[in-house]
C-alpha positions as CSV (number, residue, x, y, z in Angstrom):
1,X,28.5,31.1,-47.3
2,X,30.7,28.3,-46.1
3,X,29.3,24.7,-46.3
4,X,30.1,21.6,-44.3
5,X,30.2,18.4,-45.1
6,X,28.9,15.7,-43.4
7,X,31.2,13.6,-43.2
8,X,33.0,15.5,-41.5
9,X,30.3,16.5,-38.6
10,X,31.0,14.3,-35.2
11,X,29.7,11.0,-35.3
12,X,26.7,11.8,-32.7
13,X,25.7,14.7,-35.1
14,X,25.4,12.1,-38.2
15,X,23.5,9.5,-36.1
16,X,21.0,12.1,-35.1
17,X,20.0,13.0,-38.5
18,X,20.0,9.4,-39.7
19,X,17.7,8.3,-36.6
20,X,15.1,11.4,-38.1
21,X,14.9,10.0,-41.5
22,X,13.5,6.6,-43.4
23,X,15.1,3.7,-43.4
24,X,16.1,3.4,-47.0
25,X,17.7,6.8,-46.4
26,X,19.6,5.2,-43.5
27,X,21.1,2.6,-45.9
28,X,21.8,4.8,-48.9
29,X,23.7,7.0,-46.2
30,X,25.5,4.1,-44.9
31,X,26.5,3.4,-48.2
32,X,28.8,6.8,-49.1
33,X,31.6,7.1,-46.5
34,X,33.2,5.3,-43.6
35,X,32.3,8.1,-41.9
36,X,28.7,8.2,-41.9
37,X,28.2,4.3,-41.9
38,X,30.4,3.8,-38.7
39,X,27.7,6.8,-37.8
40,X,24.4,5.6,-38.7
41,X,24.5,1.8,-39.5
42,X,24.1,0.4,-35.9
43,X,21.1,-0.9,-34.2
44,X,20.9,2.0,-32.4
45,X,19.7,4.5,-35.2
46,X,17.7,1.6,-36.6
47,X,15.2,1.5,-33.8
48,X,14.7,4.5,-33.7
49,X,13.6,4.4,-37.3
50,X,11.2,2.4,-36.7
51,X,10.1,3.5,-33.7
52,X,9.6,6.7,-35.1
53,X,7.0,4.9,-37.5
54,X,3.4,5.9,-37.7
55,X,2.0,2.4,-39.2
56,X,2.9,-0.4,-36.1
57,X,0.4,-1.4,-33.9
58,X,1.4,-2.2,-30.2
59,X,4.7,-0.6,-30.4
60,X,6.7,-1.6,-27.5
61,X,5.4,-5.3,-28.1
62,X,6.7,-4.6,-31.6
63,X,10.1,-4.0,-30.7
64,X,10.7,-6.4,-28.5
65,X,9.7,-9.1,-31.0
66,X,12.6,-7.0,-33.1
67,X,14.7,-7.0,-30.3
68,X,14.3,-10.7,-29.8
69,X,14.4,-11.9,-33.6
70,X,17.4,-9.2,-34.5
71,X,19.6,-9.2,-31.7
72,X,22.5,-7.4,-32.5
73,X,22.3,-8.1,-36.2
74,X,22.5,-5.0,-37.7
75,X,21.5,-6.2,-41.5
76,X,18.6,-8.1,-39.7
77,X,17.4,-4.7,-38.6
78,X,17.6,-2.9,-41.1
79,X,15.3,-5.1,-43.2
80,X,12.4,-5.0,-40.1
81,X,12.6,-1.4,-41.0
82,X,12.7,-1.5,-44.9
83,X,10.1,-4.1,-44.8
84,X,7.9,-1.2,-42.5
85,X,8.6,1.6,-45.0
86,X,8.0,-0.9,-48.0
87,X,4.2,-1.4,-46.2
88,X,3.1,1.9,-45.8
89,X,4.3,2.7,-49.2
90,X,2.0,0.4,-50.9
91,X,-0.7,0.6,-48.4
92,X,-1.2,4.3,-50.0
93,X,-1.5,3.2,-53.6
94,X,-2.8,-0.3,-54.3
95,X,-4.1,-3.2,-52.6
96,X,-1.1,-5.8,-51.7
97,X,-2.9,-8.7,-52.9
98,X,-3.2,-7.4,-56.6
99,X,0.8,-7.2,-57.1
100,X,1.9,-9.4,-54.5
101,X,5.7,-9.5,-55.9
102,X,5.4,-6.1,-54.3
103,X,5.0,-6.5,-51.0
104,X,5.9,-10.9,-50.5
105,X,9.6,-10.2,-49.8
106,X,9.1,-8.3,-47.2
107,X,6.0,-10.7,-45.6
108,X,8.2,-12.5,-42.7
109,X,9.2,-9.0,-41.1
110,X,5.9,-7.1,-41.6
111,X,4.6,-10.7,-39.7
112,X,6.7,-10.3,-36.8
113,X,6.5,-7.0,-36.6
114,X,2.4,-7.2,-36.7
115,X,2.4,-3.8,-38.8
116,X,-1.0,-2.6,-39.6
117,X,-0.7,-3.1,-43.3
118,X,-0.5,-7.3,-43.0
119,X,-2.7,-7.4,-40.0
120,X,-5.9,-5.8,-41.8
121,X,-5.4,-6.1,-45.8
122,X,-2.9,-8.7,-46.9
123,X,-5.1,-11.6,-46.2
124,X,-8.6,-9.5,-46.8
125,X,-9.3,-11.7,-49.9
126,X,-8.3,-15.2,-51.3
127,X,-5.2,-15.5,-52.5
128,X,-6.2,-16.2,-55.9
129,X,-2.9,-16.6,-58.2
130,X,-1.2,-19.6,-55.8
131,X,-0.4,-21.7,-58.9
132,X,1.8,-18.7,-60.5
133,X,3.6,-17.7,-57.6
134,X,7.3,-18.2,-57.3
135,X,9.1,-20.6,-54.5
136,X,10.6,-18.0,-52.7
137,X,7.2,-15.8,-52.7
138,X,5.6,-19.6,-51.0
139,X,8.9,-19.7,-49.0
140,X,8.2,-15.9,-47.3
141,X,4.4,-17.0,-46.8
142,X,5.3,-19.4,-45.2
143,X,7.7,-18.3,-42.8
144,X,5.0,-15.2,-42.5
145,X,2.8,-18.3,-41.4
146,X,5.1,-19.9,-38.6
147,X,6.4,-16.1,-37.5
148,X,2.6,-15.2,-36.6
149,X,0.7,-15.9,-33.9
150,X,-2.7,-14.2,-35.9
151,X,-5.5,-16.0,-36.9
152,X,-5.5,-16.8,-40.7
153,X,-9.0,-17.7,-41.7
154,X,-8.6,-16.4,-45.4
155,X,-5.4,-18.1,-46.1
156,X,-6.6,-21.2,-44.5
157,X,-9.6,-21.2,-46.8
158,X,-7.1,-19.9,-50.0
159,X,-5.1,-22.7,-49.3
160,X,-8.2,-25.2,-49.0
161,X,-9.2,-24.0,-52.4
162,X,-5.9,-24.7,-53.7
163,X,-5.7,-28.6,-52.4
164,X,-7.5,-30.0,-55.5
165,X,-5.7,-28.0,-58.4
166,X,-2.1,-28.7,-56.9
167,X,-1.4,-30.7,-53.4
168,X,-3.4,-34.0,-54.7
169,X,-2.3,-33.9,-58.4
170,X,1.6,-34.6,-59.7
171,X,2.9,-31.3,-59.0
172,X,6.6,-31.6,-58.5
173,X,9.0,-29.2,-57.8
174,X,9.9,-27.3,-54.3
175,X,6.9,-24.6,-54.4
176,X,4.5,-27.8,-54.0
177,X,6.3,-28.6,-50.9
178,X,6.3,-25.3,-49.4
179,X,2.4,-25.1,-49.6
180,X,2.8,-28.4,-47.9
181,X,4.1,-26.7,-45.0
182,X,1.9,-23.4,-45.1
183,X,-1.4,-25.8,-45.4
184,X,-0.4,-28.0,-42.0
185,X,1.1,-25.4,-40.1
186,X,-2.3,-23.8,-39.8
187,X,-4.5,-26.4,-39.4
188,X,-1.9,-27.8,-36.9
189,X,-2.5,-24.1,-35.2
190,X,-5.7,-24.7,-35.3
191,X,-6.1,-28.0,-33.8
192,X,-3.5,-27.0,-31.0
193,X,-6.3,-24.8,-30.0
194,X,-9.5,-26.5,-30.6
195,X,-8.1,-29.7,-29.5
196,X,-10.0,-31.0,-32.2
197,X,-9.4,-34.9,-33.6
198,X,-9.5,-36.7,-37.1
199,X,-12.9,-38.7,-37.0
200,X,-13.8,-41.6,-36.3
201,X,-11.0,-43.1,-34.2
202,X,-8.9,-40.6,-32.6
203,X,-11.1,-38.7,-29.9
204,X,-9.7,-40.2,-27.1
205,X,-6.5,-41.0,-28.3
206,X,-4.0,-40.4,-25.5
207,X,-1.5,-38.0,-27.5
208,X,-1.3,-35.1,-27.1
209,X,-1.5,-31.4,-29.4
210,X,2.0,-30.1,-29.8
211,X,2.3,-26.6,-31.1
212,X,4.4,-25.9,-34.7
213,X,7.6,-24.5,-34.3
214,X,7.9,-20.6,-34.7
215,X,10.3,-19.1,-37.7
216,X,12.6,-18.0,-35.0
217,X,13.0,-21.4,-33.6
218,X,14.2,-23.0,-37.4
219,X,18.1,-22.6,-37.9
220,X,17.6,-21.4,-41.1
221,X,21.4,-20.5,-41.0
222,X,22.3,-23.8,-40.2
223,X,24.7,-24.2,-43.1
224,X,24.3,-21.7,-45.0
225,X,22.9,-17.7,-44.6
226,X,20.0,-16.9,-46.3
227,X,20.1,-14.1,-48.5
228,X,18.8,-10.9,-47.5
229,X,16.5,-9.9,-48.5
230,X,15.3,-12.7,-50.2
231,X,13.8,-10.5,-53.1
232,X,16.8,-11.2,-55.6
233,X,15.9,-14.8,-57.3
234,X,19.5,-16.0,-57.8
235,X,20.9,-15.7,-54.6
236,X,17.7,-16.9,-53.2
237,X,17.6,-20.4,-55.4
238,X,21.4,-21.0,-54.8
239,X,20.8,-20.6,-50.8
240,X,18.2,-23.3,-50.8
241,X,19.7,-26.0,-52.8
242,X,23.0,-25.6,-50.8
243,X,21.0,-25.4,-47.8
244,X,19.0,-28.7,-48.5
245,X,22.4,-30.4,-50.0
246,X,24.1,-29.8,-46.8
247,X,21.6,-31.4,-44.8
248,X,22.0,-34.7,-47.8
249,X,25.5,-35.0,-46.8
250,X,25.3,-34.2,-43.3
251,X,25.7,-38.1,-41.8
252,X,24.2,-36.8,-38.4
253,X,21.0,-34.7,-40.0
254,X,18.5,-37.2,-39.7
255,X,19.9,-39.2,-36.3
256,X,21.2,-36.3,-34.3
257,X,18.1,-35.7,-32.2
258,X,14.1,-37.4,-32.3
259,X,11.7,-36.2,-34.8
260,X,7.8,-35.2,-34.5
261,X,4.9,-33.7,-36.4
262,X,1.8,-33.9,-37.8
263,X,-0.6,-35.5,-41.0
264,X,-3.4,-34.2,-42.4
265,X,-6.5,-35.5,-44.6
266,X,-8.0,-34.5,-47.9
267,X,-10.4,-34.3,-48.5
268,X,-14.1,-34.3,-46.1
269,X,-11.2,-35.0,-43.1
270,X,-9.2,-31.7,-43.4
271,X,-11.0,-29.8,-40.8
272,X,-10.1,-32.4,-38.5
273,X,-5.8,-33.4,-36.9
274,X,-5.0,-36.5,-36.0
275,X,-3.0,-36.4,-32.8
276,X,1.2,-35.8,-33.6
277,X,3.6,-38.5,-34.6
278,X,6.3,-38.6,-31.9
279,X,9.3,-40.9,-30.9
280,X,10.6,-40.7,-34.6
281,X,14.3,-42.0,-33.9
282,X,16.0,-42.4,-37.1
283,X,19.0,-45.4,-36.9
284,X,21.6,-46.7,-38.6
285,X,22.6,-44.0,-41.6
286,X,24.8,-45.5,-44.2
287,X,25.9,-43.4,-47.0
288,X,26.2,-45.2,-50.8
289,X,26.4,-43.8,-53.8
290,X,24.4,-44.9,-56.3
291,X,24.8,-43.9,-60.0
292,X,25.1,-40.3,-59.7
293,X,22.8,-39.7,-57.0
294,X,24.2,-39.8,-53.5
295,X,21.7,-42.2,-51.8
296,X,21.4,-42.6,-47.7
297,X,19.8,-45.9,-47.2
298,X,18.9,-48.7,-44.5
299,X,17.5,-45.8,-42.1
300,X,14.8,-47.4,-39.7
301,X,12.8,-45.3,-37.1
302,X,11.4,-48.3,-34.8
303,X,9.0,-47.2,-32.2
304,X,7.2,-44.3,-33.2
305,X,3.5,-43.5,-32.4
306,X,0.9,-41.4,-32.8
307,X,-3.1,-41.3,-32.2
308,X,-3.6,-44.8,-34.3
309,X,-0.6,-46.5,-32.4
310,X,2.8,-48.0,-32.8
311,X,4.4,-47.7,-35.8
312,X,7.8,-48.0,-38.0
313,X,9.4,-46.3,-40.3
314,X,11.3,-48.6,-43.0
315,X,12.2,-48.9,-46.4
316,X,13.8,-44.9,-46.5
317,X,15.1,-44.1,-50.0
318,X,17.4,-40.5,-49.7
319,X,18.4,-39.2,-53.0
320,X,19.4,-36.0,-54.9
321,X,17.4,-35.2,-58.0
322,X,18.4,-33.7,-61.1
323,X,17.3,-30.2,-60.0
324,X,19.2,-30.3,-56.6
325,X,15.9,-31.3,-54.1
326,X,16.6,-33.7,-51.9
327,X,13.9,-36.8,-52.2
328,X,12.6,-38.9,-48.8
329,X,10.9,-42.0,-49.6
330,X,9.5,-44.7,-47.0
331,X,6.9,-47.0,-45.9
332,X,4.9,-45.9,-42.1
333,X,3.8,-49.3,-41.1
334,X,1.4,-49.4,-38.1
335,X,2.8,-52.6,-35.5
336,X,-0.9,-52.6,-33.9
337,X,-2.3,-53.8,-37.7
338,X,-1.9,-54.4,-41.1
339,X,-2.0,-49.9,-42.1
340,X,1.0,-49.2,-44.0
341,X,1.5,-45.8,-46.2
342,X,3.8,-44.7,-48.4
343,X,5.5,-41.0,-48.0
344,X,6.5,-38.9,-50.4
345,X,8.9,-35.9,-48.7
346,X,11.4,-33.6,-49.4
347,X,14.2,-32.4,-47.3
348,X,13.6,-28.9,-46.7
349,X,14.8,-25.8,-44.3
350,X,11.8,-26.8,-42.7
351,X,12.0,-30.1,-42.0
352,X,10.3,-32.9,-44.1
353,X,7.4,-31.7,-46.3
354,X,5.6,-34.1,-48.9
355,X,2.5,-36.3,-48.9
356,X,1.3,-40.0,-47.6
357,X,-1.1,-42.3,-49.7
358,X,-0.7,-45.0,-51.0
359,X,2.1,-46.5,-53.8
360,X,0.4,-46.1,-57.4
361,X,1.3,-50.0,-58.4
362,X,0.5,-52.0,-55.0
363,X,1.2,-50.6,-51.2
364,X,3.0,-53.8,-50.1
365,X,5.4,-53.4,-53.5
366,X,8.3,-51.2,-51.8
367,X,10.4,-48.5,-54.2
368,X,13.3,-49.8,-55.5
369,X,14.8,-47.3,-57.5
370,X,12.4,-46.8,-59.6
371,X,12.9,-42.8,-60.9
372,X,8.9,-42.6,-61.8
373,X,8.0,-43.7,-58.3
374,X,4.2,-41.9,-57.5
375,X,1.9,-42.3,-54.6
376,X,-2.2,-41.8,-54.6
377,X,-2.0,-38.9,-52.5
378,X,-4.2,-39.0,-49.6
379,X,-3.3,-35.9,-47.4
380,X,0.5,-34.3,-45.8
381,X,3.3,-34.5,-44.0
382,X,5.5,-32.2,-42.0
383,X,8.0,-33.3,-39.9
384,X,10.8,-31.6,-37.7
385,X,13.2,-32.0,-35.0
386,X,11.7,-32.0,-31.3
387,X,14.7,-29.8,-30.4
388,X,13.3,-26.8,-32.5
389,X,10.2,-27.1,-30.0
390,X,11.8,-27.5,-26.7
């Protein structure tokens, strides 16, 4: 009996058979012949993989988001899909929260995607191991966080949990960062929608709620394209210093367009946001070098303001640490009195992450250059470019 290979079947043929079978069939196919990847590794075949999935909820919706996030990036669509079969692989064998290495990769996608999997298990109990995870596990949560519309109520209270162990101790180190951003991104959500304010002093304050900006609206292949999928840790850690070291040299990264963004409290105050800090102009960048840290200093944001009042930004410190983060030090002094906080930030993909309190020596006593600079930390800080929200 004479066989045919197939390879050599037209092209239609092989896309046709590709489009019937799982997605990390589709790539294993695409991956023996010209033939059958001019075939079958297109958007085209793609969709109809997942399309052809029994686990997604709201299915045209679904798509579109795909359609909208993808484009016509063929790699990007191919990991929607992945990310799909990954979920209703485990969803038949183990409860993602018990292995979450398993399924965290994969989180942004299943996110956007809103398959059934995320939506009713993965945040069905507290996320109990925080501490242990890796940065890119707290990188995927938390664009899984800004990719979502949902409600989050357990991660909000997992995170909550987590806020005396490691956001108001020393922790150090990018991961502490990143749960910076998950923590205020949802209780900025949150406030957008309640319209609640930070007691005593800001319920009539005339600024407004601005919503967080989505995943989709953070260049995240600004300098550099992020690995994908994110699962393989080299690749992964190099991306992110080289992304946050680009922004370090990049004269115009801070002065290009206006900042905004939101504090939060520890503490009895957390339920509650103060109104947004807006108007944040950075001026004047000049680059030094200074031993072998490349330092940006005299920056000034004059003019800002948020639900207390005026205020300035001054005293910015900008240097590279030993481990490649990239360190934002300044004093937020309030024009309308004597308030003045330290901040503690990191130049991230995401913006600037870190905490505000108050300097661990005296408030009024400034940073120099002192390498074991430490603040009292009194709640967080996320800022990012207005043009991301327009």
């Amino acid at each position: 009996m004479a066989t045919t290979r197939l390879d050599l079947l037209p092209g239609e043929l092989i896309a046709h058979i590709a489009a019937r079978a799982d997605a990390f069939t589709v790539v294993q196919l695409s991956e023996t012949c010209r033939a059958t990847r001019k075939a079958c590794w297109n958007c085209v075949v793609l969709r109809e993989v997942l399309q052809s999935s029994g686990s997604l909820d709201q299915k045209s919706e679904t798509l579109r988001l795909v359609e909208a996030t993808a484009g016509k990036e063929v790699n990007i669509w191919a990991r929607y899909a992945l990310a799909d079969q990954q979920a209703s692989k485990l969803a038949k064998v183990e409860c993602p929260l018990e292995t979450p290495p398993a399924f965290i990769d994969w989180l942004p996608e299943l996110l956007v995607v809103k398959h059934s999997f995320v939506k009713h298990q993965c945040w069905s109990r507290f996320l109990r191991d925080g501490p242990t995870q890796l940065t890119r596990q707290v990188f995927c949560q938390a664009i899984a966080i800004l990719s979502s519309s949902e409600d989050m109520p357990q991660l909000a209270r997992s995170l909550a949990m987590q806020e005396d162990p490691i956001l108001t101790r020393k922790y150090e180190g990018p991961k502490t960062f990143l749960w910076v951003l998950c923590s205020v991104a949802l209780i900025a959500r949150t406030a957008v929608r309640n319209r609640e304010a930070a007691w005593p002093y800001n319920a009539a304050a005339q600024v407004p709620h601005i919503a967080p900006p989505k995943a989709a609206q953070i260049p995240l292949d600004l300098h550099v394209n992020p690995p994908l999928p994110f699962a393989e840790p080299g690749s992964w850690n190099n991306w992110y210093k080289a992304y946050n070291l680009a922004n370090l040299h990049d004269q115009n990264y801070f002065t290009s367009s206006a900042w905004c963004g939101y504090y939060t409290h520890f503490g009895m105050q957390a339920r509650y946001q103060d109104p947004p800090m807006l108007n944040i102009r950075f001026q004047t960048p000049q680059i030094q070098l200074e031993g072998e840290s490349h330092v940006r200093s005299h920056i000034i944001a004059p003019g800002c303001h948020d639900g207390v009042g005026a205020f300035t930004i001054h005293n910015v410190r900008i240097l590279e640490t030993e481990y490649g983060e990239v360190v934002f030090r300044a004093l937020k002094a309030y024009t309308n009195n004597w308030s003045s906080w330290h901040w503690d930030l990191r130049v991230t993909p995401f913006g600037l992450l870190g905490f505000w309190g108050t300097n661990t020596n005296s408030i009024r006593s400034g940073f120099e250059s002192d390498p074991g600079f430490g603040i009292n930390r009194m709640g967080m800080v996320w800022l990012w470019k207005e043009e991301w929200t327009r």
